[in-house]
C-alpha positions as CSV (number, residue, x, y, z in Angstrom):
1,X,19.5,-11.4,-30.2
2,X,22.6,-10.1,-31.6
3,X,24.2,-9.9,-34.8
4,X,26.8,-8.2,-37.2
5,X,25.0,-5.4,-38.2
6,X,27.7,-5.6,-41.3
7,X,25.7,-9.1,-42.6
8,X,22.5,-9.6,-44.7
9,X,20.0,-11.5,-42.3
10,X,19.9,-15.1,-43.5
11,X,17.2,-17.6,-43.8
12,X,17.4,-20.9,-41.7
13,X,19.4,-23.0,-43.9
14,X,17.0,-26.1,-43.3
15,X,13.3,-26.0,-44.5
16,X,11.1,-26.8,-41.3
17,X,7.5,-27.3,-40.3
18,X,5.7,-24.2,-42.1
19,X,5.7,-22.8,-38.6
20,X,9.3,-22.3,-38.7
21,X,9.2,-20.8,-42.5
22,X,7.0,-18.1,-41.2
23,X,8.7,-17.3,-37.8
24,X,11.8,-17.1,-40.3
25,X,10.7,-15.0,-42.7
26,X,9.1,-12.7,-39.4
27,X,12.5,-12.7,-38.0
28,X,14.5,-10.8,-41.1
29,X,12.2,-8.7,-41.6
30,X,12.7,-7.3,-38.0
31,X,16.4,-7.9,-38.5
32,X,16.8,-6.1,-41.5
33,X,14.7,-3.2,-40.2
34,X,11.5,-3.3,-41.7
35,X,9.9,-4.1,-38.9
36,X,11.2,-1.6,-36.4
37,X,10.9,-1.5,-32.6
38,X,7.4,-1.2,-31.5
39,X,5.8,-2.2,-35.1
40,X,2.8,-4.9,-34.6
41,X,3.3,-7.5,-37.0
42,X,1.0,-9.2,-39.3
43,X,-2.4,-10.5,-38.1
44,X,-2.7,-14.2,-37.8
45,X,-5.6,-13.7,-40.5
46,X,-2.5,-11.9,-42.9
47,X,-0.4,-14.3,-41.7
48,X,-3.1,-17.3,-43.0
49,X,-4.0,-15.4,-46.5
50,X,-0.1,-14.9,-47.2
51,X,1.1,-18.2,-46.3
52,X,-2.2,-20.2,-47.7
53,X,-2.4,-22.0,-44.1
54,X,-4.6,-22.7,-41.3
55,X,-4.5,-20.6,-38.0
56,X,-2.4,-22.9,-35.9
57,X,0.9,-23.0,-37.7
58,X,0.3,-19.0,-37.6
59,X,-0.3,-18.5,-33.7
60,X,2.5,-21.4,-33.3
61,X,4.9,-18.9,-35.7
62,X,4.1,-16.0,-33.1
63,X,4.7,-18.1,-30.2
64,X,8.2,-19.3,-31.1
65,X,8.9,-15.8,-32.4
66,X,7.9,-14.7,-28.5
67,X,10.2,-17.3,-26.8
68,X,13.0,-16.3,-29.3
69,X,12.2,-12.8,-27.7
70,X,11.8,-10.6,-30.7
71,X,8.3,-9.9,-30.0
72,X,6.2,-9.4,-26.8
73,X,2.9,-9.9,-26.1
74,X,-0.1,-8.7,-24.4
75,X,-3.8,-9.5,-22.9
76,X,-5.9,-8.0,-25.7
77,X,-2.7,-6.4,-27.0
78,X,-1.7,-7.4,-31.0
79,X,2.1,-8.6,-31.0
80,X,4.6,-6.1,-31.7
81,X,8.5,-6.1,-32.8
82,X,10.7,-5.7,-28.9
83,X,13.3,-3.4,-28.6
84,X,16.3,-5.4,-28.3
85,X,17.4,-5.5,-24.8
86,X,20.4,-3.2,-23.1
87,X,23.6,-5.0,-22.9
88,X,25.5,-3.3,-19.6
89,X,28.7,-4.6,-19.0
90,X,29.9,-3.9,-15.9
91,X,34.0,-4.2,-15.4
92,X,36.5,-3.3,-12.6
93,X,37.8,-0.8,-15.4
94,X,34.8,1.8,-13.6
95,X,35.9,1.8,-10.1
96,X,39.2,4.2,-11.3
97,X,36.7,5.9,-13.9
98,X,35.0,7.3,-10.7
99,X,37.4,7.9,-8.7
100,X,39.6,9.8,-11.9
101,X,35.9,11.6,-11.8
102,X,36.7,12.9,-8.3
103,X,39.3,15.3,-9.9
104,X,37.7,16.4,-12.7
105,X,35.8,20.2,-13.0
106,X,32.0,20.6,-11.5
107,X,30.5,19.8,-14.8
108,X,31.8,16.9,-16.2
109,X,31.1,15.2,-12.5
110,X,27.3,16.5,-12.9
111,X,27.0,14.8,-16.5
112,X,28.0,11.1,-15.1
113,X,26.2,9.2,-12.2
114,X,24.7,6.3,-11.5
115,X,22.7,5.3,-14.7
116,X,25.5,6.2,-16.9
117,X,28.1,4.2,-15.1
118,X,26.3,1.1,-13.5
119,X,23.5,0.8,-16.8
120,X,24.9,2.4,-19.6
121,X,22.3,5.0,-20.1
122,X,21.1,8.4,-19.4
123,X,18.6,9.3,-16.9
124,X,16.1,9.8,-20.2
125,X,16.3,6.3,-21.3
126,X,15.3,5.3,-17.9
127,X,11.7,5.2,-15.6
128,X,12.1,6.1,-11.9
129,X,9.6,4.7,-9.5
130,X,10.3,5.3,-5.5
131,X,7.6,4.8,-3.1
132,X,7.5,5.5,0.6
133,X,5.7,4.3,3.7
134,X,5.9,4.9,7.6
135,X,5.4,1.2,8.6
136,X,5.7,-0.4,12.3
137,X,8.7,-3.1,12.7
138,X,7.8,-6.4,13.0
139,X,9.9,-8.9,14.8
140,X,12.4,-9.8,12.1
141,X,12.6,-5.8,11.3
142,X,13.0,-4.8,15.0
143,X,15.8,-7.1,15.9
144,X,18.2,-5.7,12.3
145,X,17.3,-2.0,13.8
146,X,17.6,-3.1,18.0
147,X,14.6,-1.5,18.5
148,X,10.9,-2.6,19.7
149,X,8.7,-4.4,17.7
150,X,5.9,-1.8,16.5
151,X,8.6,1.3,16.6
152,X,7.6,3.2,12.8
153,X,10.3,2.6,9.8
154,X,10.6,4.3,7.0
155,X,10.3,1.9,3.8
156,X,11.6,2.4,0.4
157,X,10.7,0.7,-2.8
158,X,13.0,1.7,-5.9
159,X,12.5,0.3,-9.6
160,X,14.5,1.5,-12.3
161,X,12.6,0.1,-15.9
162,X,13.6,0.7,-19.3
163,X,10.6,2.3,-20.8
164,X,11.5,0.5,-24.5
165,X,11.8,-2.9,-23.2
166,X,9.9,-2.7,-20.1
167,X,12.3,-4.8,-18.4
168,X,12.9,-4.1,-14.8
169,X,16.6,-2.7,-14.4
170,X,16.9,-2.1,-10.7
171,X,14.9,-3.2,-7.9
172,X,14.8,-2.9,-4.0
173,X,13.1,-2.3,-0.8
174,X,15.4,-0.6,2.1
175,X,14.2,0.7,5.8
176,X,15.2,3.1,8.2
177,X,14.2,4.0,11.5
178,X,12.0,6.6,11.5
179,X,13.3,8.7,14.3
180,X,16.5,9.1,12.6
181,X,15.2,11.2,10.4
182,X,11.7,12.7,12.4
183,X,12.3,15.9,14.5
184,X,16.0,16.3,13.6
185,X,18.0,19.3,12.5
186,X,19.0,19.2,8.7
187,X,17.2,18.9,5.9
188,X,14.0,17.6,6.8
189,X,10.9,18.4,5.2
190,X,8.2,16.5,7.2
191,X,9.2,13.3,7.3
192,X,5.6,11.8,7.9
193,X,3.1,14.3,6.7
194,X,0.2,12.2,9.2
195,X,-1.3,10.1,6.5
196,X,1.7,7.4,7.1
197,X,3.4,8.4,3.8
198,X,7.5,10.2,3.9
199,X,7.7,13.1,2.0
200,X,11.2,14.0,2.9
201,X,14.3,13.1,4.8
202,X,18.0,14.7,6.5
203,X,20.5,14.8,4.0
204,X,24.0,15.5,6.0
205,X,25.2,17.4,2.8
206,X,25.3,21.9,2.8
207,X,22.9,23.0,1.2
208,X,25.0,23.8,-2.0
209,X,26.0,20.3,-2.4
210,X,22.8,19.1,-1.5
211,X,21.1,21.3,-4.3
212,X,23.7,19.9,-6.9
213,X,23.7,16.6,-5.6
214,X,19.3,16.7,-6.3
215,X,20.1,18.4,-9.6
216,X,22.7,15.1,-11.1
217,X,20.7,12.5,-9.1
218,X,16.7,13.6,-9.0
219,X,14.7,12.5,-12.4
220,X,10.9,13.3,-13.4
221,X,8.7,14.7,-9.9
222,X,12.3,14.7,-7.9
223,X,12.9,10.7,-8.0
224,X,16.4,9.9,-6.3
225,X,18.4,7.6,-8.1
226,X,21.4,7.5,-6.0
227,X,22.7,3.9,-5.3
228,X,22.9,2.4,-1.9
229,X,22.4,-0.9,-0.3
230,X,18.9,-2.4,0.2
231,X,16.8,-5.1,1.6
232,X,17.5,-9.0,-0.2
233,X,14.6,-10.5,-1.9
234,X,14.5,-12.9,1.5
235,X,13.0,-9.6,2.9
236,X,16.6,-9.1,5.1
237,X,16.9,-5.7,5.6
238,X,19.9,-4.0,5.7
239,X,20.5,0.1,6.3
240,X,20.3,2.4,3.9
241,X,21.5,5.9,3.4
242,X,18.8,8.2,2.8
243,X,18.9,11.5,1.2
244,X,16.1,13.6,-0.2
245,X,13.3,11.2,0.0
246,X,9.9,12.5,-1.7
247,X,6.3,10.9,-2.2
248,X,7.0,7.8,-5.0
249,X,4.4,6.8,-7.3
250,X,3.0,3.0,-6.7
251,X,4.8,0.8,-8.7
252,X,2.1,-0.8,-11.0
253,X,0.1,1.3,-14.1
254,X,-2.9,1.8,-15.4
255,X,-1.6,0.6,-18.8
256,X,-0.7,-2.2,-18.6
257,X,-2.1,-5.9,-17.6
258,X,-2.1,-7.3,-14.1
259,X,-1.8,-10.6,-12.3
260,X,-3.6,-10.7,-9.0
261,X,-1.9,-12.9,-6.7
262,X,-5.2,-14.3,-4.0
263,X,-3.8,-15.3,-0.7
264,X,-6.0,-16.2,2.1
265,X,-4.3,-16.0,5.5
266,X,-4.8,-16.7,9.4
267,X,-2.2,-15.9,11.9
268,X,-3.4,-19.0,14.1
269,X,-1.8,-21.3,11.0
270,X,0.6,-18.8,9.1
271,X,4.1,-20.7,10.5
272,X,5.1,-20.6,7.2
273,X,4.2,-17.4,5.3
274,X,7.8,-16.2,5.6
275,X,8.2,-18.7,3.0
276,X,5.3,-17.6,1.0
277,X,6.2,-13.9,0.9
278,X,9.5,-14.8,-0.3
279,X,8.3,-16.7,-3.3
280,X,6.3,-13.9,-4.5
281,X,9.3,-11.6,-3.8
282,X,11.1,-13.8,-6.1
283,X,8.4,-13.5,-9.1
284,X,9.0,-11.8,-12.5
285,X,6.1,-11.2,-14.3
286,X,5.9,-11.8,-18.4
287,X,7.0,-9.4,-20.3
288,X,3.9,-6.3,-20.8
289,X,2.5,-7.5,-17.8
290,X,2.8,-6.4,-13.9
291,X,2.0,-8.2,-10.5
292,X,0.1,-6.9,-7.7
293,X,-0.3,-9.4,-4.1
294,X,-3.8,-9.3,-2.5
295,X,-3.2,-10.5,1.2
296,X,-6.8,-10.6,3.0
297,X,-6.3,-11.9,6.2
298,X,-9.2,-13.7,8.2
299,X,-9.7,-13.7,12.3
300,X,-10.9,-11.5,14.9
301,X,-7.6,-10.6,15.6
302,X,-5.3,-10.1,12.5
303,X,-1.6,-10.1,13.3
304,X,0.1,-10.3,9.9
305,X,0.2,-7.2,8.2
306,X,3.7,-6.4,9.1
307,X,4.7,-9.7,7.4
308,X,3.4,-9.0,4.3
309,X,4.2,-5.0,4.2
310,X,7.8,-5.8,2.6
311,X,6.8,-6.0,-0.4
312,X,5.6,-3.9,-3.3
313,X,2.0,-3.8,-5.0
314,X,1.3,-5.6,-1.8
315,X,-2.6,-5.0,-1.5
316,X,-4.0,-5.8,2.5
317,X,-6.6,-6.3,4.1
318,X,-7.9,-7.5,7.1
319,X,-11.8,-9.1,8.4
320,X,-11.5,-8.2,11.6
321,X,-14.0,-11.3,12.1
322,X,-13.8,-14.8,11.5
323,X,-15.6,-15.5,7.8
324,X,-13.4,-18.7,6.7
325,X,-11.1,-19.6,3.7
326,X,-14.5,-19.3,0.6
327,X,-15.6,-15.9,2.1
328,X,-12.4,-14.3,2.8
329,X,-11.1,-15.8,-1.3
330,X,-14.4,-13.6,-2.2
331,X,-13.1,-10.6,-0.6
332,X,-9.7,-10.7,-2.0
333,X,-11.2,-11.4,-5.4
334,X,-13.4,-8.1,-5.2
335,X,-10.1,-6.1,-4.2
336,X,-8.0,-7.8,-7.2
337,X,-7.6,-5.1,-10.0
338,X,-5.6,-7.5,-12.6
339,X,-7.2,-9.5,-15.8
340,X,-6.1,-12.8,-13.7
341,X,-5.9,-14.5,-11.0
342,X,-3.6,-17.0,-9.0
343,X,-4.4,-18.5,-6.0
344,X,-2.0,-19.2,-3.5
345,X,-2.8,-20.5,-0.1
346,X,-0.1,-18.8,2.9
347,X,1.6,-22.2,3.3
348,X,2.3,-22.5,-0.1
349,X,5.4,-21.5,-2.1
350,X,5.5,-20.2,-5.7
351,X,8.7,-21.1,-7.7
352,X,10.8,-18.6,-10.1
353,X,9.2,-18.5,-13.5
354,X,6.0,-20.0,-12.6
355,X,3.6,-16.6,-14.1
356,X,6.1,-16.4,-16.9
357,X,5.1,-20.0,-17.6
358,X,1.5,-20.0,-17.0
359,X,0.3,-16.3,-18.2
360,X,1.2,-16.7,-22.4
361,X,-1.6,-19.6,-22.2
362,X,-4.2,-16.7,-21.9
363,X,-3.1,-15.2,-24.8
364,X,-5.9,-17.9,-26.7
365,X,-9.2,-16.4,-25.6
366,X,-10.7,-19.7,-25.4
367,X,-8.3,-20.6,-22.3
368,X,-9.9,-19.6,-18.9
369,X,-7.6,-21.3,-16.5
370,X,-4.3,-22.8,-16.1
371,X,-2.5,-25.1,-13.9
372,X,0.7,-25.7,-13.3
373,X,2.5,-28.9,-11.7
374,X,2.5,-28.9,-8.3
375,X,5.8,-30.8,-6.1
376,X,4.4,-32.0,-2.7
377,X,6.7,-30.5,0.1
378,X,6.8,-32.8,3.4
379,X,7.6,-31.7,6.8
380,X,11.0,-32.6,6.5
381,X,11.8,-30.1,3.6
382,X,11.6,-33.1,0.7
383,X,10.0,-32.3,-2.7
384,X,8.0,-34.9,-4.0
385,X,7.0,-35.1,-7.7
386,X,3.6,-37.1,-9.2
387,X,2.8,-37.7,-12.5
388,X,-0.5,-35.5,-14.0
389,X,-3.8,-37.9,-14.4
390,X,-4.7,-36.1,-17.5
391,X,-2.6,-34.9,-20.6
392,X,-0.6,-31.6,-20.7
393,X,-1.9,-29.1,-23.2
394,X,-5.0,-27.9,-23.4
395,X,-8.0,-29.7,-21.3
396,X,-11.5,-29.1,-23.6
397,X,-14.6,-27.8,-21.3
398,X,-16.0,-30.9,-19.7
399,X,-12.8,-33.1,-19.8
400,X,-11.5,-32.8,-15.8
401,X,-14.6,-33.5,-14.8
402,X,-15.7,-36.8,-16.4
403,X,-12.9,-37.7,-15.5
404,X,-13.4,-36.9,-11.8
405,X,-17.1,-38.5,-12.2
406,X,-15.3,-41.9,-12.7
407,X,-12.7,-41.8,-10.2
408,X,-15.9,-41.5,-6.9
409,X,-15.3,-37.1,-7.1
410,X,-11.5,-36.9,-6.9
411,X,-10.8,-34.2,-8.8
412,X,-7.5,-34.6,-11.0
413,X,-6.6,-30.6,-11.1
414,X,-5.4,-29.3,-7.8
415,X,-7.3,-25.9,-7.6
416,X,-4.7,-24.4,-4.5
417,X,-2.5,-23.5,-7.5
418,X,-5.1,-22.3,-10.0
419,X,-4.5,-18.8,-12.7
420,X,-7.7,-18.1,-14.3
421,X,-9.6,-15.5,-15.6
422,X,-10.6,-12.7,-13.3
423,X,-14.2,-12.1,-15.0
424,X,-14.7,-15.8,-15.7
425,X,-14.5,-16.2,-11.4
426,X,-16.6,-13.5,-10.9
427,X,-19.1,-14.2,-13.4
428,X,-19.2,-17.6,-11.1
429,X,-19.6,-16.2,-8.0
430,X,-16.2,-16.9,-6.6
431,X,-15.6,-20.0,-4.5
432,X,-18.7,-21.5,-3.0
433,X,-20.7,-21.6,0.3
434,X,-19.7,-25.6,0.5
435,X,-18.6,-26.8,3.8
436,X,-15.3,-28.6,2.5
437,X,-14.2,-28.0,-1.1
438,X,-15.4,-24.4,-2.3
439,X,-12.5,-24.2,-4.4
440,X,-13.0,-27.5,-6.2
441,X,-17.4,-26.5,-6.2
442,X,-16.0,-23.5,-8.1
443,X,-13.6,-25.2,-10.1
444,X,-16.2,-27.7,-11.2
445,X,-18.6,-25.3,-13.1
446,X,-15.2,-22.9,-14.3
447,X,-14.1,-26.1,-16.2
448,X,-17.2,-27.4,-17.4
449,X,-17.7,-23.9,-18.9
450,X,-14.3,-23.6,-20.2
451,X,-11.3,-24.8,-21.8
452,X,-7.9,-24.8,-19.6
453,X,-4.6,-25.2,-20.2
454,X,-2.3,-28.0,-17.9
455,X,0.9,-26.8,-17.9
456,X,3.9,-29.2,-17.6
457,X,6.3,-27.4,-16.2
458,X,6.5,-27.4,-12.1
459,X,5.3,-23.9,-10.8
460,X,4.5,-24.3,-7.8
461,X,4.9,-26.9,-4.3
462,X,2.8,-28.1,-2.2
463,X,3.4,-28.0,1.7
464,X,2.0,-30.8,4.0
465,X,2.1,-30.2,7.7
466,X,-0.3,-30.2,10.1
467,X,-2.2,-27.3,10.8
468,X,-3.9,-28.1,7.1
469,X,-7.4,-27.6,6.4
470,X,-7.6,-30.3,5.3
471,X,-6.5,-32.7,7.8
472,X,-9.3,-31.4,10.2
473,X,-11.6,-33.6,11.5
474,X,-14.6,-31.3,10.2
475,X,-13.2,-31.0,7.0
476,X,-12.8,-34.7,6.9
477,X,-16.5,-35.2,8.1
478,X,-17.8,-32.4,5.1
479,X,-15.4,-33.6,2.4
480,X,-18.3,-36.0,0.8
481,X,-20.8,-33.7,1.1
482,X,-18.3,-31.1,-0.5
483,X,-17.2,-33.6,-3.7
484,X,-21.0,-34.4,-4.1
485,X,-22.0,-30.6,-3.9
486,X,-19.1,-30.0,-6.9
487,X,-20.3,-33.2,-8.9
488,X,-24.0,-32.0,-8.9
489,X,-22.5,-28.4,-9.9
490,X,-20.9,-29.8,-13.0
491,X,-23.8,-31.7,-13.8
492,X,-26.3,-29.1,-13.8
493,X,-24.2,-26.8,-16.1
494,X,-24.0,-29.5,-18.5
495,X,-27.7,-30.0,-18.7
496,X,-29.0,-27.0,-18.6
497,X,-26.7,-25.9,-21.8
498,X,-24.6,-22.6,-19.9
499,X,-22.3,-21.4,-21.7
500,X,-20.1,-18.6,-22.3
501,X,-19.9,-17.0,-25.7
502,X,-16.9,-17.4,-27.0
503,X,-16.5,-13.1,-28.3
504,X,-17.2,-12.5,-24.3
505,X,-13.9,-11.4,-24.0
506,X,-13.9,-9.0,-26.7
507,X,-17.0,-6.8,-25.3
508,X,-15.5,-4.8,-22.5
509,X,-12.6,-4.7,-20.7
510,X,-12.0,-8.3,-18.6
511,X,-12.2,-6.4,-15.4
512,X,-13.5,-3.0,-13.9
513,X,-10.7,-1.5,-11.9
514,X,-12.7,1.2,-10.6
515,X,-16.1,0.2,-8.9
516,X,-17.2,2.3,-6.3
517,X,-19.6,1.5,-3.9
518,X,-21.9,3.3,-1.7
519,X,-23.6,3.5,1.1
520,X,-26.4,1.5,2.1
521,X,-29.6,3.0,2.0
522,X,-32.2,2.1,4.2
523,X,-35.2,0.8,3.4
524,X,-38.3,3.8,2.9
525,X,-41.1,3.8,5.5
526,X,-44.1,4.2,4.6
527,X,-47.2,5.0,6.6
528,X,-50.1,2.8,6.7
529,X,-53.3,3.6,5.5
């Protein structure tokens, strides 16, 4: 938000729903400075004692002050006053600035580079994150380069974030062939140091320009930040002019909350991953919170991981053996490090803004799941909208499934598109041993359990073709058995009176990001008497 810094803040010249009063009154505070950057602001219990209200219109104050974008947010996090955001404007005016900059003494050109002309900032208002990775091209890859499929590339992942805001300035993924820069004279300092990860590249500069060139354009741990072109989001890569490449850091931290993204893949059926991949190339994750994709492919003879090694945070893995769509869901699940969890099935496609508009609902610990609305996408490349069978807003524990109990087990939440709690899965045992329908089985005691949230924005589409599951003939022949198995499931929670308590949330952290496990030990021998 911007204003003249010259003018007293103003209140809202209308009185509004006491909501708005309070969001108001929030809102000059932080304008007027007395809530600064990174202040947390009032507790909703504060909030209810000063205003003499009820929680609601004090969580509804917080939530418009959040989409106004004066506050951000976080899992288990109280809200706190956001730095305003960088405004960078970019003219043609800077083209002459640098090449003016061409004639000017040694120091003045070492003081200005790349963040100070393209963002508007110095290298210490800025975070550097570069990652490296000897990969092997796949087809798409090899065909750019002209070289065989399975020849190594090096690949690049850049992010530039402002540490205030935590908002993403720069972001890309670049390749190069990896016998440009392997075994050739010049500045190489062991390009592949045998573990698969680059740790140095040929920089065509002398060595004194090279040195002042690292000193101008290298941030914390040696991080290049010079500018050149890089792969699309579409994953179309393009070359990219390497120089001085060390060992990046992964992209993700420790600090801050994660969204698992749970894809289940085959090769046999994956005609339209591409598609897939690109959609979660394409996602921005809510502010305070970062995205990580775990791809576990199933089959005896896995095929994909080149597809899917474009991206960043990409986490994969492969069976090696054929264990089916619950199983290999399971295994991904136990690799996800985040708080939640999306699924998202490799023929499906994820649309821009659909974690921005799903995540805040989890900010109310009594929400364990969330769906979005779901476009069906034919054959032909036609979207195909239908209405929602139950309200939007939030669905109270029990609802979506009396309502599938009177509709003969068609379940009126479709679980391929499903964010939920990590622990809350888990504490289910992830999808279930049915023979059609593990993900609605699961989904059945989840939502009996808990409350959800149905979004109504569309997040997400659909594809029908057919290789689907379930157009199968045995999945057709199961499916009753499959609904009944999920009906029965609901039912028995009900009766038996599980539940889970409603502080659960607030006894240890949602998910352990560090289990280690093992080795099996074998069972002791003992001799007979």
């Amino acid at each position: 938000m911007l204003y003249d810094q010259g003018m007293e803040p103003q209140p809202t010249a209308v009185t509004g729903p006491l909501k708005l009063q309070i969001a108001d009154d929030i809102r000059m505070r932080i304008e007027r400075g007395e809530l600064a950057p990174g202040d947390s602001l009032p507790t909703i219990e504060e909030l209810c004692e000063q205003w003499h209200c009820s929680t609601n219109p004090a969580r509804e104050a917080i939530a418009l002050l959040k989409q106004q974008g004066l506050i951000s947010t976080g899992q288990g996090k109280p809200p706190v006053v956001r730095a305003p955001l960088r405004r960078v404007v970019r003219s043609s005016e800077r083209h002459q600035a640098e090449k003016d900059l061409v004639m000017a003494q040694e120091g003045e050109r070492r003081a200005i580079g790349v963040a100070e002309t393209d963002m508007g900032a110095t290298l210490g208002e800025l975070v550097l994150n570069v990652s490296y990775e000897v990969i092997q091209a796949n087809n798409a890859l090899s065909g750019v380069f002209e070289i065989s499929p399975g020849d190594k590339l090096l690949r690049r992942v850049y992010e530039m974030v402002e540490p205030r805001s935590r908002r993403r300035q720069a972001w890309s993924v670049s390749h190069i062939p990896h016998a440009l820069i392997s075994g050739r004279r010049g500045h190489v300092r062991h390009a592949d140091d045998g573990r698969g990860k680059a740790v140095g590249a040929r920089c065509r500069c002398s060595d004194a320009a090279r040195s002042a060139h690292l000193d101008r354009h290298a941030g914390p741990g040696g991080r290049s930040i010079r500018r050149g072109l890089s792969s699309r989001p579409d994953r179309t890569p393009v070359r990219y002019s390497l120089e001085a490449l060390v060992i990046g850091a992964n992209t993700n931290r420790d600090d801050m909350p994660t969204v698992s993204i749970l894809t289940a893949a085959y090769a046999p059926t994956a005609k339209y991953l591409p598609d897939t991949i690109a959609s979660v190339g394409g996602q921005v994750p809510p502010d305070g919170w970062q995205l990580e994709w775990v791809v576990q492919e199933d089959g005896a003879e896995p095929a994909l991981a080149g597809l899917v090694a474009e991206l960043p945070n990409v986490q994969y893995e492969a069976n090696n053996a054929q264990l089916g769509l619950a199983q290999t869901r399971n295994v991904a699940l136990s690799r996800a490090t985040g708080e939640l969890v999306h699924v998202l099935d490799h023929d499906d496609v994820l649309l821009p803004g659909a974690l921005a508009a799903l995540v805040p609902h989890f900010e109310d610990n009594s929400i364990h799941w969330a769906i979005g609305q779901a476009d069906d996408l034919t054959p032909d490349g036609q979207r195909v909208p239908y209405e929602s069978a139950l309200p939007y807003g939030v669905l109270a524990a029990g609802q979506v499934n009396e309502w599938a109990g009177e509709h003969g087990g068609n379940w009126p939440i479709h679980c391929a598109g499903l964010i939920m709690r990590t622990a809350s899965v888990r504490a289910l045992g992830g999808w279930v041993a049915s023979p059609a329908d593990d993900d609605v089985a699961m989904f059945a005691a989840l939502s009996e359990l808990t409350n959800g949230y149905n979004e109504p924005a569309v997040t997400w589409l659909y594809r029908h073709h057919p290789d689907q599951t379930h157009r199968t003939a045995r999945w057709k022949a199961w499916s009753t058995a499959g609904r009944r198995i999920a009906l029965q499931r609901a039912a028995a929670v009900r009766v038996t009176g599980l539940s889970f308590p409603i502080d659960a949330l607030n006894r240890r952290p949602i998910t352990d990001r560090h289990v280690e496990v093992g080795p099996l030990q074998p069972k002791k021998v003992y001799p007979s008497d």
